[in-house]
C-alpha positions, 0 to 999 in steps of 0.5 A, a space after each residue: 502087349 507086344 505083337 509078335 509075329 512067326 514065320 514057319 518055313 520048315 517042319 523039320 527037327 527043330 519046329 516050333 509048335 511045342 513052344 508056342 503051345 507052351 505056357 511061356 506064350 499064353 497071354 502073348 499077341 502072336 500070329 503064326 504064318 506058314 510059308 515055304 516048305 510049312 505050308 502043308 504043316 497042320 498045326 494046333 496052336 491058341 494063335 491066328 494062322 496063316 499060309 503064304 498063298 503063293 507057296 502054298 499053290 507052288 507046292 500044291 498044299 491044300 491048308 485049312 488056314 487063311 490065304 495071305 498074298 505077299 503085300 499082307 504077309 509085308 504089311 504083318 511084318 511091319 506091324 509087328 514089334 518083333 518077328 522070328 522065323 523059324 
């Protein structure tokens, strides 16, 4: 199973949640991490969710999600085998 990784900076128009809620990625080895201006989003999703820990303490979000620093968020795009940002 391919492990896909998505990076969510924005909560705009545009933004992913019905998607990856969708039945087009049940089955799929996906992990979500928030960064930028995603890091206060709250989202539901059947996926792992992260937050990029320097963004999120730069614009005071408070996030239930597990804290990542930059060499995590580095090592998860690498181990990855496609990455999508949205």
């Amino acid at each position: 199973m391919a492990k896909v990784l998505h990076l969510v900076k924005s909560v705009g128009a545009s933004h992913p949640w019905d998607l990856l809620s969708g039945p087009s990625f049940q089955g799929v080895d996906a992990s979500i991490v928030l960064l930028q201006d995603a890091v206060a989003a709250t989202v539901d999703l059947p996926f792992p969710v992260f937050v990029l820990e320097p963004d999120a303490r730069q614009r005071g979000a408070i996030t239930r999600y597990s804290p990542i620093d930059d060499d995590r968020l580095l090592d998860m795009i690498l181990e990855a085998d496609s990455v999508i940002v949205w």
